[in-house]
DOGUPA-171717 format. One record per residue (C-alpha): residue in one letter; x, y, z; chain. Coordinates in steps of 0.001 Angstrom, whole numbers. Layout:
<atoms>
+------+---------+---------+---------+------+
! code !      xx !      yy !      zz ! unit !
+------+---------+---------+---------+------+
!    a !       X !       Y !       Z !    A !
...
+------+---------+---------+---------+------+
</atoms>
This chain:
<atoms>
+------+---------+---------+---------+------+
! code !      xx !      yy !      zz ! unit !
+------+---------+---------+---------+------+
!    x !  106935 !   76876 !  106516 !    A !
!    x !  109899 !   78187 !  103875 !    A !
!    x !  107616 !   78687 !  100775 !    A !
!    x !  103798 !   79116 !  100138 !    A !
!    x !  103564 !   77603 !   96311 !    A !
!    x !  100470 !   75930 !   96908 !    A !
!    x !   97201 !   75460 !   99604 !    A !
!    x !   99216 !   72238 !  100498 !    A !
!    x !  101734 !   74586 !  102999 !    A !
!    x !   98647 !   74809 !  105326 !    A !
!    x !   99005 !   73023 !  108166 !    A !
!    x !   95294 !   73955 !  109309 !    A !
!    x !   93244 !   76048 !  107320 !    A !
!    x !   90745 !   76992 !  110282 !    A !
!    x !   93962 !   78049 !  112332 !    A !
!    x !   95355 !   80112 !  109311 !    A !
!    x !   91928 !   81788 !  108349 !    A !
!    x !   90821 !   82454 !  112417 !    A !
!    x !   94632 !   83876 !  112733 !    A !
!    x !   94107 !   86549 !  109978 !    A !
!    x !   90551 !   87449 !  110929 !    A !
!    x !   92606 !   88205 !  113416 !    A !
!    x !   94757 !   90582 !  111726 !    A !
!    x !   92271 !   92612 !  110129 !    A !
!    x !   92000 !   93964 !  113706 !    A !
!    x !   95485 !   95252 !  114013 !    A !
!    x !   96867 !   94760 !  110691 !    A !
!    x !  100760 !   96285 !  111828 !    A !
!    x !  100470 !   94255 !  115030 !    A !
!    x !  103252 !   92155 !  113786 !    A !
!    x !  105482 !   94809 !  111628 !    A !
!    x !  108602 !   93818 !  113547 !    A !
!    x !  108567 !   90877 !  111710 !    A !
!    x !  109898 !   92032 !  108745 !    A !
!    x !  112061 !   94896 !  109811 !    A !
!    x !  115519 !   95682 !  108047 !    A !
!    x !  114056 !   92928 !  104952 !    A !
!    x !  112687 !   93232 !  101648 !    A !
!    x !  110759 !   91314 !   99578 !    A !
!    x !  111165 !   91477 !   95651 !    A !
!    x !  107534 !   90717 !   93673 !    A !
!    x !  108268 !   89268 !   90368 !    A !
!    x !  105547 !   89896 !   87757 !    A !
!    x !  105843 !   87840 !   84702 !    A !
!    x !  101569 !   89230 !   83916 !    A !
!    x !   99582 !   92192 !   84639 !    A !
!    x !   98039 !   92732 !   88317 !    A !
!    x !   96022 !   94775 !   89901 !    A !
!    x !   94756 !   93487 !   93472 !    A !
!    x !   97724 !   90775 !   93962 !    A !
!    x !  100403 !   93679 !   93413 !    A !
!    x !   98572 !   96293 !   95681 !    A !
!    x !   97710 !   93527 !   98087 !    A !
!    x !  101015 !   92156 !   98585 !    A !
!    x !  102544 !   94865 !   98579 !    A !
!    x !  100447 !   96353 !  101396 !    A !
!    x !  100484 !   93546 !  103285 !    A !
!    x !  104475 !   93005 !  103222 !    A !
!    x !  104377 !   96619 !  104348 !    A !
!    x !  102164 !   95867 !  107048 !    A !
!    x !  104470 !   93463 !  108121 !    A !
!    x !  107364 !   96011 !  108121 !    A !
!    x !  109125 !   95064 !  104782 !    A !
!    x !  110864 !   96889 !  102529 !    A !
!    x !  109176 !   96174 !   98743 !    A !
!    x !  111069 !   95890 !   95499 !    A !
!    x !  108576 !   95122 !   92387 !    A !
!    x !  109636 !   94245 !   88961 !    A !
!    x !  107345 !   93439 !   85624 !    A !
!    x !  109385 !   90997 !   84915 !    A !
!    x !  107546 !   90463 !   81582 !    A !
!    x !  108557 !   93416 !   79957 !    A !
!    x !  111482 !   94524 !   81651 !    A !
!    x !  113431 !   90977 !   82616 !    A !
!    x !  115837 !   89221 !   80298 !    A !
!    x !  113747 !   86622 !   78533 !    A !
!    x !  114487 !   83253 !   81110 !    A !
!    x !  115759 !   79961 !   79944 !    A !
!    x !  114661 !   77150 !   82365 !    A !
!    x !  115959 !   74200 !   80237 !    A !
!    x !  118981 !   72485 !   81582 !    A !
!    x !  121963 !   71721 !   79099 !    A !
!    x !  120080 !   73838 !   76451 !    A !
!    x !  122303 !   76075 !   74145 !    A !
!    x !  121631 !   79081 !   74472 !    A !
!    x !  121699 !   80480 !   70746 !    A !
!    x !  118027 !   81465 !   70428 !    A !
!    x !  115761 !   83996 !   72022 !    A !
!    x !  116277 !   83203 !   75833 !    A !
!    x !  119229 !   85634 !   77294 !    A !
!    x !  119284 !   84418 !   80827 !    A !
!    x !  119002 !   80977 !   82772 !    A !
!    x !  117012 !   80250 !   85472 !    A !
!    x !  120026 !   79015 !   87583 !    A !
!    x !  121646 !   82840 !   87687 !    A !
!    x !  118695 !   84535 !   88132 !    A !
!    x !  117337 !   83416 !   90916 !    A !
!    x !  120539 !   83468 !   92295 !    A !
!    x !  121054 !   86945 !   91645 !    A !
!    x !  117272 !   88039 !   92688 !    A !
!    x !  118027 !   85917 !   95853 !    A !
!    x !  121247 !   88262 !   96739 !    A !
!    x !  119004 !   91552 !   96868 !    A !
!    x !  115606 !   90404 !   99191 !    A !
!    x !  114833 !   87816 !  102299 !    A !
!    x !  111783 !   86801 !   99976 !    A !
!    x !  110586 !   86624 !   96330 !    A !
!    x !  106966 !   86616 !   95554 !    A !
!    x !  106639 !   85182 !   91681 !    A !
!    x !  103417 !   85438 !   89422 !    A !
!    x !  103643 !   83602 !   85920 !    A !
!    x !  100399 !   82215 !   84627 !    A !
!    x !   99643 !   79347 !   82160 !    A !
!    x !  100687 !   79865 !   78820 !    A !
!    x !   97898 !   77402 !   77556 !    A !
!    x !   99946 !   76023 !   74740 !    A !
!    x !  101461 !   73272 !   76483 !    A !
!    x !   99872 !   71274 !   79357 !    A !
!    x !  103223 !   69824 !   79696 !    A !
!    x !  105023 !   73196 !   80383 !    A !
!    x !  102265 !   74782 !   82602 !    A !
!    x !  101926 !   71603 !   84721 !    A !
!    x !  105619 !   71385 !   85483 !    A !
!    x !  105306 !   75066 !   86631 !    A !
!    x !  108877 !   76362 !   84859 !    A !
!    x !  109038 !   79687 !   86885 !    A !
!    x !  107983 !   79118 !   90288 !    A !
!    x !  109608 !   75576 !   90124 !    A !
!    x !  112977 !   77134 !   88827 !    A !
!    x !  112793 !   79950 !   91205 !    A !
!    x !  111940 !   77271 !   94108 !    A !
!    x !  114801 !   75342 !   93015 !    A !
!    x !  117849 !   77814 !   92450 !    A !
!    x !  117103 !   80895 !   94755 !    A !
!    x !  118513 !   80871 !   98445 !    A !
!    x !  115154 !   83032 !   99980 !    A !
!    x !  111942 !   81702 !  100884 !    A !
!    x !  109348 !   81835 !   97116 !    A !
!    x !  105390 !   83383 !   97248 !    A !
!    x !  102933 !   82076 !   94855 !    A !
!    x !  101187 !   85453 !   93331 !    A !
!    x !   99603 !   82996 !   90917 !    A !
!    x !  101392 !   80373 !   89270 !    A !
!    x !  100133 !   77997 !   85881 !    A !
!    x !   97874 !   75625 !   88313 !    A !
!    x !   97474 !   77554 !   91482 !    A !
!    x !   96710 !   80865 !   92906 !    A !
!    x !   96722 !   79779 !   96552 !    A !
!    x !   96605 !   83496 !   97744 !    A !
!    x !   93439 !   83826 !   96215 !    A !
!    x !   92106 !   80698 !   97257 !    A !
!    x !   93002 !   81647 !  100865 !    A !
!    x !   90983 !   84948 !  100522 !    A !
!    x !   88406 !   82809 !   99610 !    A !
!    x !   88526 !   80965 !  102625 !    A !
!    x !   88977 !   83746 !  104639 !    A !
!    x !   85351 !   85421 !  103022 !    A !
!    x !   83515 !   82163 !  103159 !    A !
!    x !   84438 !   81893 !  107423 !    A !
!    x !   83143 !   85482 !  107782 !    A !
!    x !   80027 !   84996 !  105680 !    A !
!    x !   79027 !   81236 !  106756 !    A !
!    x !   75969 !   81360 !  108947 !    A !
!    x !   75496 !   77586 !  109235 !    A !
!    x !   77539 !   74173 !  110545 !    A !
!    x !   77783 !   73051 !  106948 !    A !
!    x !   77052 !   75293 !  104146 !    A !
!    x !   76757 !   74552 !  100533 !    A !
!    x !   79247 !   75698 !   98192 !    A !
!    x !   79070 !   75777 !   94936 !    A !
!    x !   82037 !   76025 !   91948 !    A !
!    x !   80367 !   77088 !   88351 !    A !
!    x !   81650 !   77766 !   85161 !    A !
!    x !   80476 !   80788 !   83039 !    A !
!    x !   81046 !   82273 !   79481 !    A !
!    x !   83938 !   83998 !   78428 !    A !
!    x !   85462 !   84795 !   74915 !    A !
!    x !   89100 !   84072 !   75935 !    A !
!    x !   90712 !   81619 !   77054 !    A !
!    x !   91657 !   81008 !   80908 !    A !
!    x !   93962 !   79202 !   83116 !    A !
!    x !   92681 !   77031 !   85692 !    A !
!    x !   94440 !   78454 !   88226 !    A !
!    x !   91981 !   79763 !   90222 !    A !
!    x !   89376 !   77130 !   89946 !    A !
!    x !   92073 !   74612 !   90578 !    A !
!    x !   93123 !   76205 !   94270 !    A !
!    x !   89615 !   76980 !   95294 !    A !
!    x !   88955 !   73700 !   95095 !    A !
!    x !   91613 !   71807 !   97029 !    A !
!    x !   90839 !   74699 !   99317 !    A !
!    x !   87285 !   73312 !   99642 !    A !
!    x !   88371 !   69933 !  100637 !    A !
!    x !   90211 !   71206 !  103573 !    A !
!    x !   86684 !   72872 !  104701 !    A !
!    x !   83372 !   70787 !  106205 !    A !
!    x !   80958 !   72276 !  103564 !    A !
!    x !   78788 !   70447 !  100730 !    A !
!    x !   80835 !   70845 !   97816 !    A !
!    x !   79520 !   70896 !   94022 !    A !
!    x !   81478 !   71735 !   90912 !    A !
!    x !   79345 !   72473 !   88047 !    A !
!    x !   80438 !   73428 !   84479 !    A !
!    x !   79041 !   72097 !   80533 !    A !
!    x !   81106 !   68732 !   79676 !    A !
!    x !   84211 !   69255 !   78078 !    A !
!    x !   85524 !   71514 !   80931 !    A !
!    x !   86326 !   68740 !   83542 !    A !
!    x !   89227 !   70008 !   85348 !    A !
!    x !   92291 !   67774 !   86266 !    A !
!    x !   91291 !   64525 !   87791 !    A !
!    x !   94083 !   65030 !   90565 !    A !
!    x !   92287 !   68391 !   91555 !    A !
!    x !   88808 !   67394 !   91925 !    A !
!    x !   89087 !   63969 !   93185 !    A !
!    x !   86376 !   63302 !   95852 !    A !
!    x !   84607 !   65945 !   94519 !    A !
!    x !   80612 !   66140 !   93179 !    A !
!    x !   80769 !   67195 !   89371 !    A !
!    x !   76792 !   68183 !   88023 !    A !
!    x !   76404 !   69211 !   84776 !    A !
!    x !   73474 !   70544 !   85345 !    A !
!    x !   73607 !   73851 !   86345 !    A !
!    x !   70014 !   74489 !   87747 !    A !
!    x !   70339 !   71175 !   89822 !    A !
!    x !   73425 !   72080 !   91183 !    A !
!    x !   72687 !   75682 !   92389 !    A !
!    x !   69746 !   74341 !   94347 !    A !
!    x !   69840 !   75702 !   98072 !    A !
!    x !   73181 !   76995 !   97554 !    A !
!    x !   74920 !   79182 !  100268 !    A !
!    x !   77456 !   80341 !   98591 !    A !
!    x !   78431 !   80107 !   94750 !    A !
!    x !   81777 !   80998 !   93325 !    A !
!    x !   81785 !   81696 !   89419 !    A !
!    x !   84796 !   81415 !   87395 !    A !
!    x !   86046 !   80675 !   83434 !    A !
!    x !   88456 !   78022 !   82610 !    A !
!    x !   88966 !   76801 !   79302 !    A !
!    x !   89291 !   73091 !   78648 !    A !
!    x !   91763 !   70866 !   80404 !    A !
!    x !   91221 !   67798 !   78272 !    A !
!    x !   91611 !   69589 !   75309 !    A !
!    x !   94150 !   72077 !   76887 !    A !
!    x !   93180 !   75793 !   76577 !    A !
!    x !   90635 !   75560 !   74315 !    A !
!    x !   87206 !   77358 !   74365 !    A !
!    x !   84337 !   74642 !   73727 !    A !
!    x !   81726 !   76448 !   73739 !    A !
!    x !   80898 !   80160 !   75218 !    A !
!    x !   77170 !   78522 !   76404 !    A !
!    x !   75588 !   82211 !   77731 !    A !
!    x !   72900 !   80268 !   79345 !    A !
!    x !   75686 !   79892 !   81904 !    A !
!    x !   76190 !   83415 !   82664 !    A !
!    x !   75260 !   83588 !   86757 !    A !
!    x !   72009 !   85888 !   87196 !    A !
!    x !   69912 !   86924 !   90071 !    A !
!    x !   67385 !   84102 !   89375 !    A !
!    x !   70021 !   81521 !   89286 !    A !
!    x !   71930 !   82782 !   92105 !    A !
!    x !   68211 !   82365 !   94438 !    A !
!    x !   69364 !   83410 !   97951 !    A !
!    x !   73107 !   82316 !   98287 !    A !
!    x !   75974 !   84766 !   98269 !    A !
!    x !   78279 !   85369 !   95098 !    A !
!    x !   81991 !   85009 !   94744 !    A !
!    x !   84557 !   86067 !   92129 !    A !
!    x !   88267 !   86393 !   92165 !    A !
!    x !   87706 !   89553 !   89858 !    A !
!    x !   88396 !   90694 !   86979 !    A !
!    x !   85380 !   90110 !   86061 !    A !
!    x !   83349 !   90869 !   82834 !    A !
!    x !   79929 !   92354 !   83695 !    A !
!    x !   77056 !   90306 !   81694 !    A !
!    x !   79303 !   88224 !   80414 !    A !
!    x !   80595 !   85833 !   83516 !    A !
!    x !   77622 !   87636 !   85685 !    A !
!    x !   74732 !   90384 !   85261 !    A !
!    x !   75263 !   93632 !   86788 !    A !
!    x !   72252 !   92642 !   88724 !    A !
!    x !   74186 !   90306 !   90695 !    A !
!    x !   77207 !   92732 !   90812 !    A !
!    x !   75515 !   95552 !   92640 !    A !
!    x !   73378 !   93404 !   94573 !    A !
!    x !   74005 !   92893 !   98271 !    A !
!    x !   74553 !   89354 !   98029 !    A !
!    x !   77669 !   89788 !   96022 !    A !
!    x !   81204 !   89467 !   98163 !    A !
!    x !   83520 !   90160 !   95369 !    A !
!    x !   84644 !   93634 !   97170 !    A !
!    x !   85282 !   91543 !  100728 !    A !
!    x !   87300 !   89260 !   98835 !    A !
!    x !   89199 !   91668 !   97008 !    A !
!    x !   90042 !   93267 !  100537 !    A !
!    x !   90831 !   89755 !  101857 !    A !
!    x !   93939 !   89238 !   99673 !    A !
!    x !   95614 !   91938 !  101458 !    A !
!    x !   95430 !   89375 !  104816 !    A !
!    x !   95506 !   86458 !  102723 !    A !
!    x !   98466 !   87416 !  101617 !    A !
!    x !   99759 !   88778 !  105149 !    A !
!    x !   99675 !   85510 !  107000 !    A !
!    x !  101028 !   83668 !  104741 !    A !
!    x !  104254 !   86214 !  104644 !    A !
!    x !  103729 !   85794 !  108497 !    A !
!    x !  104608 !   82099 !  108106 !    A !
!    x !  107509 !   82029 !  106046 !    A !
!    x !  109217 !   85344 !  108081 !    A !
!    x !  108370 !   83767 !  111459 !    A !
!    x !  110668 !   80440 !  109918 !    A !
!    x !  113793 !   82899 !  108407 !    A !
+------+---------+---------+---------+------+
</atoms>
């Protein structure tokens, strides 16, 4: 595997999730790996547990870590070919990830949606132009449609939690007052087609994601219905895809509560806003996995890194 842009580098999810189980045992077991490299983490957005994740688990694997907010301290990129320059981009895409390439073995990228332009987001400008032009192996850190690290964390919590041959898994919408990429939501569900589970996305209508994500999937717009004998249910925002980055509606009967959530185990990429998305109920109960997952992007992160250095 060269790059991991997207769930589709797995070759076989069970192998990739039982392999960094695995590594949570002896997480420097393989730090020869990526002795005498570096890795440079590009951070067009803010972070907080994909920059301290990656970055621990490069280190586990024995490489050297450059990081750069590339939003507020990177010349503003042109990815545009033939474009004249004469306006408010100061660098093209085609020298800098040239340049980038020239000081690391890898480059991990994170540049979300911008929400203004389905267009632009779903022709993914950054990680595409970085894929295309630089010489080293690219890491999606969360990209306009995908945040396959996260998605793989996921994975990794649901093996570790799953008590049963086929367990039922549920995607829901909630509340927010911004509005969100569908990044997340997007990779946890191709993730869920790669696993033997019952799978239910449920959300108001008007926030149907992208046909090409959720094909094959069961879409209930009832929320009650859908969280019936759940095992596990994952809660995320997204704003509209049909009418791109919009809010609809902020519907609080959608906010996830113990009552709702019955007996099944809650998920969230995090940040998350307390009584908003979910009740603090739910939060600091015991059936909440949002701190497991949270550690899992540190090995989520690590075998995928594992991959692409075992292929340099």
């Amino acid at each position: 595997m060269k790059n991991y842009v997207s769930i589709a580098a797995i070759d076989s999810l069970p192998n990739w999730v039982n392999e960094a189980i695995e590594l949570k045992k002896n997480p420097k077991k393989h730090k020869n790996l990526g002795e005498d490299k570096t890795i440079v983490l590009l951070f067009f957005n803010n972070s907080l547990r994909t920059r301290l994740s990656t970055q621990k688990a490069a280190q586990n694997l024995g490489l050297e870590v450059i990081v750069m907010n590339f939003g507020s301290e990177g010349w503003t990129l042109e990815f545009t070919d033939g474009t004249v320059m004469d306006q408010g981009t100061s660098e093209h895409i085609k020298e800098a990830a040239q340049v980038v390439s020239q000081y690391c073995d890898v480059i991990g990228i994170r540049a979300f949606a911008n929400l203004q332009s389905k267009e632009d987001d779903e022709a993914e400008l950054v990680i595409n132009g970085f894929k295309k032009y630089a010489t080293v192996p690219i890491l999606n850190m969360e990209s306009s449609v995908g945040h396959p690290l996260q998605a793989l964390a996921d994975a990794i919590t649901l093996a570790e939690n799953n008590t049963k041959s086929k367990p039922k898994v549920v995607l829901s919408w909630a509340p927010h007052p911004k509005a969100l990429p569908h990044a997340v939501a997007n990779s946890f569900v191709e993730m869920m087609h790669l696993q033997d589970a019952e799978f239910v996305i449920t959300h108001p209508k008007g926030y149907e994601l992208s046909s090409k994500i959720t094909k094959g999937a069961t879409i209930e717009y009832d929320q009650d219905k859908a969280l019936e004998n759940a095992d596990f249910v994952y809660v995320k925002n997204w704003s509209s895809y049909q009418n791109y980055g919009q809010v609809l509606n902020n519907d609080k009967s959608w906010t996830m509560t113990l009552d709702k959530l019955g007996a099944a185990k809650f998920m969230h990429c995090l940040p998350v806003r307390r009584n908003v998305i979910v009740t603090d109920a739910v939060l600091d109960s015991n059936q909440s996995l949002v701190i497991e997952q949270a550690n899992n992007r540190t090995f989520a992160a690590q075998i995928a890194l594992k991959k692409i250095l075992e292929n340099l």
